[in-house]
N, CA, C and O of each residue as an XYZ file, in Angstrom:
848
protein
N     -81.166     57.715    222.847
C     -80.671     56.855    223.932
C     -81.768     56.567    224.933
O     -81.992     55.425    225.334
N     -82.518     57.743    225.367
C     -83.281     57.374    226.252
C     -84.648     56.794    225.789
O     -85.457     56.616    226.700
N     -85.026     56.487    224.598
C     -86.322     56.036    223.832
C     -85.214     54.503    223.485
O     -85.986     53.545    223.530
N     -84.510     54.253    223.335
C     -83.942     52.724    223.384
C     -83.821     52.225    224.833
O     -84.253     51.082    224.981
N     -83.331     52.820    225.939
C     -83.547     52.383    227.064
C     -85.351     52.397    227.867
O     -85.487     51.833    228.952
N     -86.379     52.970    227.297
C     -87.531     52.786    227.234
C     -88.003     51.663    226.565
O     -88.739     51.017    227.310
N     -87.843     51.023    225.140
C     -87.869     50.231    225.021
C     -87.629     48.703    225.488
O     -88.435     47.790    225.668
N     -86.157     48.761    225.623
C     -85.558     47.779    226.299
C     -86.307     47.358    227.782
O     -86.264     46.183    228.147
N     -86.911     48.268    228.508
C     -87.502     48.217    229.701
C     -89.104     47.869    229.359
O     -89.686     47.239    230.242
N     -89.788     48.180    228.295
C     -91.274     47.834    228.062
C     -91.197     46.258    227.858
O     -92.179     45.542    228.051
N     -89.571     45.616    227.328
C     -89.756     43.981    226.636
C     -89.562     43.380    228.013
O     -90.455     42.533    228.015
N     -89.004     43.296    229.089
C     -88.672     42.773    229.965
C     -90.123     42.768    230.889
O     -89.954     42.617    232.099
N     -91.683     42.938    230.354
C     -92.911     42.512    231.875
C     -93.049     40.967    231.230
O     -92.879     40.367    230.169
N     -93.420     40.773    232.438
C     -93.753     38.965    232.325
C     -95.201     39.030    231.414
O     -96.229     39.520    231.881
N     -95.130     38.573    230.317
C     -96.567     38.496    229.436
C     -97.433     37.492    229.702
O     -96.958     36.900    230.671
N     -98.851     36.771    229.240
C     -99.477     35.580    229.166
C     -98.439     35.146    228.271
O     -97.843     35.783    227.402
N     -98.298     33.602    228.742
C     -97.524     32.776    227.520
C     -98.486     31.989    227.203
O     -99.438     31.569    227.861
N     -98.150     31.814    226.098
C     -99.175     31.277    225.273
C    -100.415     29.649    225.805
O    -101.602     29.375    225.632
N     -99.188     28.964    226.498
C    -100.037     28.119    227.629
C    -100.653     28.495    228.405
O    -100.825     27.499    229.108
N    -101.109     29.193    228.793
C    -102.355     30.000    229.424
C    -102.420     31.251    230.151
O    -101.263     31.627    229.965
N    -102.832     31.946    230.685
C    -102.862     33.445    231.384
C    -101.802     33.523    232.385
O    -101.722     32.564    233.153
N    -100.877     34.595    232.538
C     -99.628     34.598    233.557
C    -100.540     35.341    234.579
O    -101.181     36.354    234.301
N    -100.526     34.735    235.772
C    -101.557     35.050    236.919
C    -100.618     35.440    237.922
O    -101.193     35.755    238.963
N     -99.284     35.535    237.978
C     -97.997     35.861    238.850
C     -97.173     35.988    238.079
O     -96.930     35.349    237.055
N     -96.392     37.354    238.815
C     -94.731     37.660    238.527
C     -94.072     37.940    239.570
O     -94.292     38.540    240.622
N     -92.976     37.243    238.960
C     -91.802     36.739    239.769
C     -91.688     37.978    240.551
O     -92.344     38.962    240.209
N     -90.822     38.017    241.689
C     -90.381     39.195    242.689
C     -89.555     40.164    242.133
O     -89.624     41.292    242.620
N     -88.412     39.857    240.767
C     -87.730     40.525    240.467
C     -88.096     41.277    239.848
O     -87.456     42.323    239.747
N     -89.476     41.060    239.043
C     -90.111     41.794    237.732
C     -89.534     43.104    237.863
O     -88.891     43.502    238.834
N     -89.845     43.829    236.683
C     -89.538     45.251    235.854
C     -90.804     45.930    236.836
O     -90.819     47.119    237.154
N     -91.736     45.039    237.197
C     -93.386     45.798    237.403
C     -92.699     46.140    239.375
O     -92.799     47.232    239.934
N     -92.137     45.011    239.940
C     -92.178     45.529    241.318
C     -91.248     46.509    241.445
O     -91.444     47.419    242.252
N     -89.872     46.457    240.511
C     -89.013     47.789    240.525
C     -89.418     48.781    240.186
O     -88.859     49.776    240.648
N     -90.655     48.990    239.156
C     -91.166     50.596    239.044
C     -92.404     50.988    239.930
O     -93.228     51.862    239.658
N     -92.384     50.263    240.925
C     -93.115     50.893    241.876
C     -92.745     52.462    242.292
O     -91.554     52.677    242.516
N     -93.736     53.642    242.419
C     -93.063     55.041    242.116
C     -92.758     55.891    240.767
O     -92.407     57.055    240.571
N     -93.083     54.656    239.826
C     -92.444     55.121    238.663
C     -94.197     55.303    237.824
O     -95.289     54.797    238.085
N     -93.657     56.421    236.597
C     -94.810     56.758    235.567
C     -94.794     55.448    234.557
O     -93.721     54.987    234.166
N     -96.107     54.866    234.153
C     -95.945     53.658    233.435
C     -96.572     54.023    232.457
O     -96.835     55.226    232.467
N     -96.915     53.475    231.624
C     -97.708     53.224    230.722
C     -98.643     51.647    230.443
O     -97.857     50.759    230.113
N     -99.830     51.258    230.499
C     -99.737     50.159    230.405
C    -101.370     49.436    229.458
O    -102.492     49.757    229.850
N    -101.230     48.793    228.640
C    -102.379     48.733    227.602
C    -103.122     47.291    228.379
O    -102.315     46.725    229.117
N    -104.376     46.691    228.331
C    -104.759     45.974    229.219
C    -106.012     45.445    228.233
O    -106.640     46.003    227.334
N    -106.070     44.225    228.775
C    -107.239     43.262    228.103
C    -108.585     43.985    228.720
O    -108.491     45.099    229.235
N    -109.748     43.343    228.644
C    -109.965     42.444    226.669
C    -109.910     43.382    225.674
O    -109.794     43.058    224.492
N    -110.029     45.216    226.278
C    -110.228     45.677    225.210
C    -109.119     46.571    224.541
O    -109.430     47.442    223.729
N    -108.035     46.371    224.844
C    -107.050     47.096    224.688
C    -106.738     48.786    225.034
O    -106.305     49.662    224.285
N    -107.172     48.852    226.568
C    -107.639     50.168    227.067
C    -105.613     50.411    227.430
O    -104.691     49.600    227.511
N    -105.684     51.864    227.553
C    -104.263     52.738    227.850
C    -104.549     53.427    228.689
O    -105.244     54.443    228.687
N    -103.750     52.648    229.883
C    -103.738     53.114    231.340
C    -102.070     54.082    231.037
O    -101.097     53.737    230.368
N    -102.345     55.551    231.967
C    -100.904     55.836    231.847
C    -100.920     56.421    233.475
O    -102.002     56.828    233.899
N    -100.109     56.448    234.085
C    -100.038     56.864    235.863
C     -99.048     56.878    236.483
O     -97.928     56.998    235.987
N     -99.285     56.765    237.613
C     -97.986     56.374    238.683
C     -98.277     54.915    239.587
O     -99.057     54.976    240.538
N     -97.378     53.170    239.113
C     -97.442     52.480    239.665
C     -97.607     52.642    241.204
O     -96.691     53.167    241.838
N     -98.766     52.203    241.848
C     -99.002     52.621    242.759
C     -98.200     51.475    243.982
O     -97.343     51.753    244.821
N     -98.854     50.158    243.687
C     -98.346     48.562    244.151
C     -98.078     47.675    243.006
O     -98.490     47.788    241.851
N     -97.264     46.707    243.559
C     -97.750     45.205    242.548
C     -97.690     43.994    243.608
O     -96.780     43.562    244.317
N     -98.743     43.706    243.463
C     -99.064     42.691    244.744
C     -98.882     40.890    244.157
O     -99.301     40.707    243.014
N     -98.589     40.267    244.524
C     -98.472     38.838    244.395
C     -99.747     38.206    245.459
O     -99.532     37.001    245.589
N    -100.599     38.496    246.002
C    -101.347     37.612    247.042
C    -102.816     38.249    246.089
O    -103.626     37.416    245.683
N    -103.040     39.701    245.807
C    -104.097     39.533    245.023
C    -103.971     39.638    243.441
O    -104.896     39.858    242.660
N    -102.623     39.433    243.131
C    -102.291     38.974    241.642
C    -102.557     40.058    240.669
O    -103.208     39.766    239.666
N    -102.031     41.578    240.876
C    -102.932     42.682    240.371
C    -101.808     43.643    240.847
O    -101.274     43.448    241.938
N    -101.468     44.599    240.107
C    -101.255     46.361    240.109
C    -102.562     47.238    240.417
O    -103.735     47.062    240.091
N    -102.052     48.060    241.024
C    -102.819     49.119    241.348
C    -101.784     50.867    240.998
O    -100.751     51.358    241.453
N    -102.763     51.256    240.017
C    -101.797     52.906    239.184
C    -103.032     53.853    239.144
O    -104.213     53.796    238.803
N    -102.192     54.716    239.644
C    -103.159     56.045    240.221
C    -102.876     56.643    238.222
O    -101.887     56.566    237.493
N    -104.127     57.130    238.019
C    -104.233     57.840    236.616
C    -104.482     59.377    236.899
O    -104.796     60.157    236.000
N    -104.297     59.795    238.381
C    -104.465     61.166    238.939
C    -103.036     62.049    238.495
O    -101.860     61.852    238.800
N    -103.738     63.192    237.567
C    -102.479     64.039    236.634
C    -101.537     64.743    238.016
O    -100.321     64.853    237.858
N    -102.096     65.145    239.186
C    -101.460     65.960    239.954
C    -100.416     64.622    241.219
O    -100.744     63.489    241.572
N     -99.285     65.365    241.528
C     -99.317     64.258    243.094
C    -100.030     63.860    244.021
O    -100.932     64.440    244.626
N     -99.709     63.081    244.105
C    -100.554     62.381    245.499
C    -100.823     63.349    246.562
O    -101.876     63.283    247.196
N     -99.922     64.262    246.803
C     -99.794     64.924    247.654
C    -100.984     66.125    247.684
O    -101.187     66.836    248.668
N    -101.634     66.200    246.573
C    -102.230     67.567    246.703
C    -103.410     67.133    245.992
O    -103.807     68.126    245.382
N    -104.345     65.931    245.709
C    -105.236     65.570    245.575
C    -105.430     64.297    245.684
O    -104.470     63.540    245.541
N    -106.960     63.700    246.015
C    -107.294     61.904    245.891
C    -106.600     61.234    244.870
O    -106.523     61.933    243.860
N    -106.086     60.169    244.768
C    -105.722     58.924    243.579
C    -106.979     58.807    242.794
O    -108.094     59.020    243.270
N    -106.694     58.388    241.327
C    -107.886     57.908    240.716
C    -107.500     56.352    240.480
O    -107.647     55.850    239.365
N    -107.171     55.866    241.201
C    -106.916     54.349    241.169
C    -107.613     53.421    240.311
O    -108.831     53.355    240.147
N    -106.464     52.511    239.629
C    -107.115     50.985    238.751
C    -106.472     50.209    239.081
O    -105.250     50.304    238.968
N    -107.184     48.968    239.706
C    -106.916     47.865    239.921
C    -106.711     46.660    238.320
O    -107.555     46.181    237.563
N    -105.379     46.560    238.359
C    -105.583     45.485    236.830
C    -104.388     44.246    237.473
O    -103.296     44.293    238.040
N    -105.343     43.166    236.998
C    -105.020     42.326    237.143
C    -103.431     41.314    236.467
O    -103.585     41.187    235.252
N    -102.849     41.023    236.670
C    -101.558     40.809    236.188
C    -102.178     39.893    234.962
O    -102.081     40.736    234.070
N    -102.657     38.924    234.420
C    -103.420     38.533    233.843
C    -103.693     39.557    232.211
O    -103.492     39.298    231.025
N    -104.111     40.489    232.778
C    -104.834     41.482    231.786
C    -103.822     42.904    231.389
O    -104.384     43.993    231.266
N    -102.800     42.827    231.265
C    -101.750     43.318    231.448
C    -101.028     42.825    229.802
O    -100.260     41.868    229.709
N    -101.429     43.632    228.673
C    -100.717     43.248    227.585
C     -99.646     43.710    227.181
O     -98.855     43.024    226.533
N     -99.380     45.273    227.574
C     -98.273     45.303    227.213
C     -97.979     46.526    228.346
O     -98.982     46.980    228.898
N     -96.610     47.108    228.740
C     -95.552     47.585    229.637
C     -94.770     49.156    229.100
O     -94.609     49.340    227.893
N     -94.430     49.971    229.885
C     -94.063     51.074    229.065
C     -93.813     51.869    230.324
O     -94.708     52.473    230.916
N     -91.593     51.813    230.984
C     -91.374     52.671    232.038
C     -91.836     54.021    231.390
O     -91.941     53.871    230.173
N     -92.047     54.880    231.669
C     -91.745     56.298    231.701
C     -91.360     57.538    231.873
O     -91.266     58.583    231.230
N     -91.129     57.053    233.117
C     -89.945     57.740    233.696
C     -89.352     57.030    235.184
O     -89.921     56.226    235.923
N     -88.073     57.619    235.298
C     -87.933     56.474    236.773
C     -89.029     57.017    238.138
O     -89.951     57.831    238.178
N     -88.448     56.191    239.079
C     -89.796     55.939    240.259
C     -88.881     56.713    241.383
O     -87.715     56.372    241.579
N     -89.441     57.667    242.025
C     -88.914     58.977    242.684
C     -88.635     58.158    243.901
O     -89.208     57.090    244.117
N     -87.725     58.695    244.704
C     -86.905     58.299    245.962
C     -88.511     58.188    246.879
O     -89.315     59.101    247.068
N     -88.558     57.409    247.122
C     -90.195     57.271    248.180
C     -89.095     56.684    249.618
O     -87.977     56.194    249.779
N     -90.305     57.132    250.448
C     -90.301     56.030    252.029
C     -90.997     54.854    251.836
O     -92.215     54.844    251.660
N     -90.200     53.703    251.859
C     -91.268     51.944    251.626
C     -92.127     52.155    252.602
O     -93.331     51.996    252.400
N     -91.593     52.584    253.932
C     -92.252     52.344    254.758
C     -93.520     53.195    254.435
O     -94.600     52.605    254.423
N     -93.478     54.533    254.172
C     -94.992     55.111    254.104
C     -96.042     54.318    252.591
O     -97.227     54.121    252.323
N     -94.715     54.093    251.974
C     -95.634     53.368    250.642
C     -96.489     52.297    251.406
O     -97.688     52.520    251.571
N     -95.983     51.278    251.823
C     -96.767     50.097    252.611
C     -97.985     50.630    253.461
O     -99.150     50.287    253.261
N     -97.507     51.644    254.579
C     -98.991     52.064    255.174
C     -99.633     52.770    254.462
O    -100.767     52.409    254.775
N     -99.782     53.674    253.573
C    -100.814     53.785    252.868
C    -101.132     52.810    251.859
O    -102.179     53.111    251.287
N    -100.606     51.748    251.436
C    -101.269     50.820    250.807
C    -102.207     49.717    251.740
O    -103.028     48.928    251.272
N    -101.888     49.869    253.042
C    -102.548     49.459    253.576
C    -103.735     49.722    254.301
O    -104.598     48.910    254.634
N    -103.683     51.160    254.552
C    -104.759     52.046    254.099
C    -105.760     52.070    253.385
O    -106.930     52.131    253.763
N    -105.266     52.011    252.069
C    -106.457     51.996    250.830
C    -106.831     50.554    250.952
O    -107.950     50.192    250.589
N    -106.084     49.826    251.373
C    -106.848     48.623    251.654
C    -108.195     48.548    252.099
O    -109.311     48.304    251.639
N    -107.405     48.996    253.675
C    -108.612     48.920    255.105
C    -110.152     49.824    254.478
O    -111.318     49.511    254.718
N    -109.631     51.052    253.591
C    -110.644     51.167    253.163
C    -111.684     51.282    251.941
O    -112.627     52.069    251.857
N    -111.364     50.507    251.206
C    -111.570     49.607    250.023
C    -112.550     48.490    251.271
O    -113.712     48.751    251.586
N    -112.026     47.676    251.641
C    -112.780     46.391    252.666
C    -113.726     47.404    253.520
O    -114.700     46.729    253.852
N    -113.831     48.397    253.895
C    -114.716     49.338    254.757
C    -115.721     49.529    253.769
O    -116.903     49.258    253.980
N    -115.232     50.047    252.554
C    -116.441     50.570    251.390
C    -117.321     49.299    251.019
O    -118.539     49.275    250.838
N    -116.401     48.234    250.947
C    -117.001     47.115    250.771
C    -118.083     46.564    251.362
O    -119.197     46.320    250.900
N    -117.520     46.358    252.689
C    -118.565     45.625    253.546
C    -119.395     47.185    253.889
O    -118.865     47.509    254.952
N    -119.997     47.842    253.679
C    -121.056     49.100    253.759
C    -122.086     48.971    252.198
O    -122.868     49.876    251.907
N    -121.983     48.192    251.650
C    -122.604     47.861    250.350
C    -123.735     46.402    250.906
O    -123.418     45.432    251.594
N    -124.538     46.607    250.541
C    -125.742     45.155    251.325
C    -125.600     44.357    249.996
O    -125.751     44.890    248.897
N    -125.270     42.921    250.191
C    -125.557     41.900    249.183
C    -126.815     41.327    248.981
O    -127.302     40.498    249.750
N    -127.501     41.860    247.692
C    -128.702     41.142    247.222
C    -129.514     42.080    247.732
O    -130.503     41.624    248.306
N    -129.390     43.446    247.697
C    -130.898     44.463    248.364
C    -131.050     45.395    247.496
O    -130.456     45.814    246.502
N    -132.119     45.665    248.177
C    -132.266     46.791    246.513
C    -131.996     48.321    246.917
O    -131.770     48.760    248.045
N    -132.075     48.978    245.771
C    -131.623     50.328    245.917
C    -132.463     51.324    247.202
O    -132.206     52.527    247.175
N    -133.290     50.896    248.125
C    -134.311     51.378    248.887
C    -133.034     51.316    249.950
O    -132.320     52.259    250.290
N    -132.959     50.003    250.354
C    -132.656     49.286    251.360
C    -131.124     50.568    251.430
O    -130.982     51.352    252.369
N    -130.377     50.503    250.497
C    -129.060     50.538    250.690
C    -129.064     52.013    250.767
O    -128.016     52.391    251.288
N    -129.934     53.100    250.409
C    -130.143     54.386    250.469
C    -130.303     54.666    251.876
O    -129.576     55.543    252.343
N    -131.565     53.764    253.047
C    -131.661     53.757    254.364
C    -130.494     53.391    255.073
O    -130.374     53.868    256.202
N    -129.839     52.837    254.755
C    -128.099     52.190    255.654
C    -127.605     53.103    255.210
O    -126.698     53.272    256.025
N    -127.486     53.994    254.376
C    -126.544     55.066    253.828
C    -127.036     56.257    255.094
O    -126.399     56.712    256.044
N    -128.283     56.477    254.676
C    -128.431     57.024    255.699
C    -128.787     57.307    257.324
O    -129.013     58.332    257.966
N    -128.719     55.814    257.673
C    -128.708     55.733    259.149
C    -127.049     55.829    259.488
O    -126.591     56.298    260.530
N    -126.325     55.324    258.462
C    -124.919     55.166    259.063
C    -123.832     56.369    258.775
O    -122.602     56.369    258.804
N    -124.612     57.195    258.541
C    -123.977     58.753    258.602
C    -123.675     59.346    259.880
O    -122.779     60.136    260.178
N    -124.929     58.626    260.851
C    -125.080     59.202    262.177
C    -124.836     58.436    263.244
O    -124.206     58.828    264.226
N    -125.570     56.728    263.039
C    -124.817     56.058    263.938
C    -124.209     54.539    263.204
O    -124.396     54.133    262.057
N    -123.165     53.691    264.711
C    -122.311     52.722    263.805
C    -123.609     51.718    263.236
O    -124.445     51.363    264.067
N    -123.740     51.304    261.897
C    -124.403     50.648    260.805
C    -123.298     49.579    260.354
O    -122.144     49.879    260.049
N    -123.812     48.331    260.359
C    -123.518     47.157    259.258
C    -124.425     46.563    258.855
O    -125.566     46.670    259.304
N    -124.048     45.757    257.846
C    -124.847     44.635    257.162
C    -125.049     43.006    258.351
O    -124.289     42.435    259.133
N    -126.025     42.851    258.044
C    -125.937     41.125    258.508
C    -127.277     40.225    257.780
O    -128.453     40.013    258.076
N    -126.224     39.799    256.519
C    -127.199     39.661    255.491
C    -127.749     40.592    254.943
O    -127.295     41.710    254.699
N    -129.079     40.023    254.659
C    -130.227     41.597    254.219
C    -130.837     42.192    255.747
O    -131.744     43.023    255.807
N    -130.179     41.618    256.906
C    -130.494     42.843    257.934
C    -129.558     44.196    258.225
O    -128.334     44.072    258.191
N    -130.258     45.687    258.555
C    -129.818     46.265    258.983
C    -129.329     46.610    260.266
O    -130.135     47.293    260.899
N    -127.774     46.243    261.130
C    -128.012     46.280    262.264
C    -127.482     47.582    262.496
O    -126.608     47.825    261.663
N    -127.711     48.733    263.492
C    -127.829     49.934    263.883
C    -127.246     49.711    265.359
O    -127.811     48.855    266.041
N    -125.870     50.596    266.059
C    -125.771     50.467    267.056
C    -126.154     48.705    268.151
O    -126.580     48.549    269.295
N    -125.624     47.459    266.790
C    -125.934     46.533    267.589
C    -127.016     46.538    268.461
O    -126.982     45.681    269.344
N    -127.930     47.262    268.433
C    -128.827     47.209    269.229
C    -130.642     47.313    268.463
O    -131.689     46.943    268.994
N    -130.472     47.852    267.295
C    -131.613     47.802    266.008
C    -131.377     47.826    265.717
O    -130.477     48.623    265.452
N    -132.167     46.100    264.718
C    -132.457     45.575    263.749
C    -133.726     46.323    262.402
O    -134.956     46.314    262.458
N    -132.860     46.871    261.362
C    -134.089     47.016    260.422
C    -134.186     45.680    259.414
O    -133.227     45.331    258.726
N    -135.440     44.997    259.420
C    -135.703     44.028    258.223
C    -136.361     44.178    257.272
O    -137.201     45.067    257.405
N    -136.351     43.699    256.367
C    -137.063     43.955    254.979
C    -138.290     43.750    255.321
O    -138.567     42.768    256.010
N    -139.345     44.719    254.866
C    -138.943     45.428    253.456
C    -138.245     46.849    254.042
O    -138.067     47.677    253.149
N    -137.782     47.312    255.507
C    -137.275     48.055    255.555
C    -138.176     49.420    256.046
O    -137.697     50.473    255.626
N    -139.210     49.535    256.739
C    -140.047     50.322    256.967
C    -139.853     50.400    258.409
O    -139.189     49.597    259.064
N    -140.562     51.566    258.933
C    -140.586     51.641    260.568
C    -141.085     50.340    261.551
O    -140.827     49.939    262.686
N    -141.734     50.033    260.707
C    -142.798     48.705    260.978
C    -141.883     47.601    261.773
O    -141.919     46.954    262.819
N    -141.087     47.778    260.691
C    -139.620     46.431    260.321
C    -138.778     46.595    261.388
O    -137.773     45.894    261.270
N    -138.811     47.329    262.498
C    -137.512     47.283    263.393
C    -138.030     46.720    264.796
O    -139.134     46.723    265.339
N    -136.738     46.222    265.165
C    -137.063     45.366    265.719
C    -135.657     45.638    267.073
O    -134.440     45.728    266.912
N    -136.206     45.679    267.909
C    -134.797     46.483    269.618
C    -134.602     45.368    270.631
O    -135.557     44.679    270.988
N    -133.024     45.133    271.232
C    -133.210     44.045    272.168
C    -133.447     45.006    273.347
O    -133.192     46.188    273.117
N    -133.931     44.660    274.666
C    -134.357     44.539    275.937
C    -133.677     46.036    276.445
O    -132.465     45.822    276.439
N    -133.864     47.157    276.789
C    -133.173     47.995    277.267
C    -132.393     49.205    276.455
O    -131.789     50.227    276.782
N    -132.712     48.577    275.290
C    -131.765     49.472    274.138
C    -132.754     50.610    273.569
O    -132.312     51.467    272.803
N    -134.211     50.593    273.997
C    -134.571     51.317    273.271
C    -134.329     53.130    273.097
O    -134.803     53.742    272.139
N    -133.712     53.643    273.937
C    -132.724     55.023    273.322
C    -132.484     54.949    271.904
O    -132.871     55.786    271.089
N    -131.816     53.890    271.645
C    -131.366     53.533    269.938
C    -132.393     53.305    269.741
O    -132.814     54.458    269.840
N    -133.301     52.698    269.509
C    -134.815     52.369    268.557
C    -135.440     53.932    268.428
O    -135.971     54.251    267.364
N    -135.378     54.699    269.314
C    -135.919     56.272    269.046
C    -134.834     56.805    268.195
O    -135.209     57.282    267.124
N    -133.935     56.819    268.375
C    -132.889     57.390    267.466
C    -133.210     57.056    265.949
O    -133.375     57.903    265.071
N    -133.288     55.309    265.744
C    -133.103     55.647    264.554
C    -134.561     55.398    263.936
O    -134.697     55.140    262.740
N    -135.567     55.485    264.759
C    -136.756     55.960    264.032
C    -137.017     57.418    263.503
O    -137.743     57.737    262.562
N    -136.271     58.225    264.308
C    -136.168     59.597    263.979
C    -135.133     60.000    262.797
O    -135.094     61.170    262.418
N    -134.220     58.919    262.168
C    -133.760     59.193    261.332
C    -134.141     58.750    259.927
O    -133.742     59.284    258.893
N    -135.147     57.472    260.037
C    -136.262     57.015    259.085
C    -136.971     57.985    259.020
O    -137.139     58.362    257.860
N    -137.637     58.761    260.023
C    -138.627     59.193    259.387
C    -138.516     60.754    259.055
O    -139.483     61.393    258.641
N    -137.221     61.328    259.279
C    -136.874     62.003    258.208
C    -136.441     62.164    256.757
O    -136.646     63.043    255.919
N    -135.666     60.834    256.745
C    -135.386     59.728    255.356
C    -136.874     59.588    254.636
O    -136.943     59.876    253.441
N    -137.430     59.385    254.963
C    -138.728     58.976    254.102
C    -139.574     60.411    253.823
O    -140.210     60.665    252.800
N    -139.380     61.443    255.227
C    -139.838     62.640    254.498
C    -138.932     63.806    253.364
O    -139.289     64.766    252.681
N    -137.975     63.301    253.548
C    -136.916     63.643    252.337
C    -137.019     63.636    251.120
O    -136.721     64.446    250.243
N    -137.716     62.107    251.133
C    -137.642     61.123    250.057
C    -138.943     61.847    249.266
O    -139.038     62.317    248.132
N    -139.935     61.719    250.420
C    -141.382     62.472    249.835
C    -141.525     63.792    249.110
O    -142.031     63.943    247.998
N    -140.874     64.974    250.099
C    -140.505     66.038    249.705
C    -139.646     66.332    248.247
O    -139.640     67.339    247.539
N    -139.243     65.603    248.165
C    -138.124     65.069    246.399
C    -138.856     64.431    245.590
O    -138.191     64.199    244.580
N    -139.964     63.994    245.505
C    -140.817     63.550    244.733
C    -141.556     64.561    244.081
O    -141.995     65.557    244.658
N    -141.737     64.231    242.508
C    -142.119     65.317    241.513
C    -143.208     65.285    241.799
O    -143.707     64.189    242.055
N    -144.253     66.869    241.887
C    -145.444     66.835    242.297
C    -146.110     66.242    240.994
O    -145.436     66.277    239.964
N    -147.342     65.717    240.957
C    -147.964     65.129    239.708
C    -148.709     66.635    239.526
O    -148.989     67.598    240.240
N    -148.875     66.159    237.901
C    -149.416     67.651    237.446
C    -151.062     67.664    237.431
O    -151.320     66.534    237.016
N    -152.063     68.201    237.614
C    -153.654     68.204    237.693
C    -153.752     67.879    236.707
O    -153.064     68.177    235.731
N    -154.841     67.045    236.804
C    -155.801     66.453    235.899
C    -157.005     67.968    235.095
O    -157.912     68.704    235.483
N    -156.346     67.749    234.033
C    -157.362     68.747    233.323
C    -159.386     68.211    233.407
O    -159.852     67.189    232.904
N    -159.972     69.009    233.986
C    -161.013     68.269    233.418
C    -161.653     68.946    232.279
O    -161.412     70.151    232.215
N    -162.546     68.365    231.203
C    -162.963     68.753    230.365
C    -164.478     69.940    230.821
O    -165.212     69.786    231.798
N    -164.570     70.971    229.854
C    -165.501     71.655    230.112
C    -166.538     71.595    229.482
O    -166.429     72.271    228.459
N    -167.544     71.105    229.576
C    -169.047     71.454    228.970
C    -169.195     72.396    227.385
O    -168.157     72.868    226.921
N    -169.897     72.510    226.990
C    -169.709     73.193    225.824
C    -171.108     74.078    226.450
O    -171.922     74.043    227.372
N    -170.835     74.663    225.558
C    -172.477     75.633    226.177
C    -173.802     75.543    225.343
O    -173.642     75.632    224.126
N    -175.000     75.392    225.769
C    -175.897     75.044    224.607
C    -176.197     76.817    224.172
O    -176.160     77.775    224.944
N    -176.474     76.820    222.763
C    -177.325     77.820    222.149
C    -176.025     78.762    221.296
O    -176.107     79.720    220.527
N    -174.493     77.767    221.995
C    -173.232     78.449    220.968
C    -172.722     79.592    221.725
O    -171.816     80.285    221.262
């Protein structure tokens, strides 16, 4: 009985129809009622098997989000996947979706939002792995964003490429912050040095001896 009512519940997700990719489902879907619930769910292109706890199903970014974390929420991080409704081949309740608070479901989904868009914008577009190691580590200590490929520090220093002490640049009065975060470069760079594999000596060759 209960492997026919599993069934019956895997045929009812909105699939791609054959006229092109289903990029939305309806409000009533099977997918927004098992919010809470253990799913099962197989996913394009390569036919990967997601199994979890429906976390959301969103209509504005067109995508589920299912924690694949074996323990509750409650007693460790989510291992969260974002899959796109789109890429979504086939459906599988698993068990029903536990009495939740909407209301706490929503703020922590809004949560992982805010910081998902936080992790985001802390990533530099178009820099290289130097650059984004120094913002990692200036912004441990003070507030750091991107603006462009500049580093701005306490709104008040600018680091520019290529990113050296050289490269910074302080408005009128701010310089407290320009000492600050020169002192955190130039521990960064002696870090960096200190972590560098010593090179091994050059053997030199020895003479041979005359007479043997």
């Amino acid at each position: 009985m209960a492997e026919t009512k599993r069934q019956s519940v895997a045929g009812k997700i909105a699939t791609p129809k054959a006229g092109g990719p289903k990029d939305t489902i309806d409000g009533d879907s099977v997918l927004y009622k098992a919010v809470g619930a253990r799913i099962k769910i197989t996913c394009a292109p390569h036919n990967n098997v997601l199994e979890g706890t429906l976390f959301t199903t969103c209509n504005v970014t067109n995508a589920i989000a299912i924690n694949t974390a074996l323990a509750p929420l409650s007693t460790q991080p989510g291992n969260y996947h974002i899959i796109p409704f789109a890429h979504i081949l086939t459906f599988e309740l698993l068990g029903p979706a536990d009495r939740v608070d909407l209301a706490q479901i929503r703020a922590r989904e809004e949560q992982t939002i805010r910081e998902m868009k936080k992790k985001d914008a802390q990533r530099g577009k178009g820099v290289t792995k130097e650059a984004q190691d120094i913002f990692d580590a200036v912004s441990r200590l003070l507030p750091t964003r991107w603006s462009d490929a500049q580093i701005v520090v306490n709104d008040a220093v600018l680091i520019e490429p290529p990113y050296t002490i050289d490269n910074l640049k302080v408005l009128p009065g701010k310089e407290q912050s320009l000492a600050s975060v020169r002192r955190i470069m130039d521990q960064y760079h002696q870090r960096k040095k200190n972590a560098a594999p010593a090179r091994a000596p050059v053997a030199t060759p020895i003479a041979p001896r005359k007479g043997g």
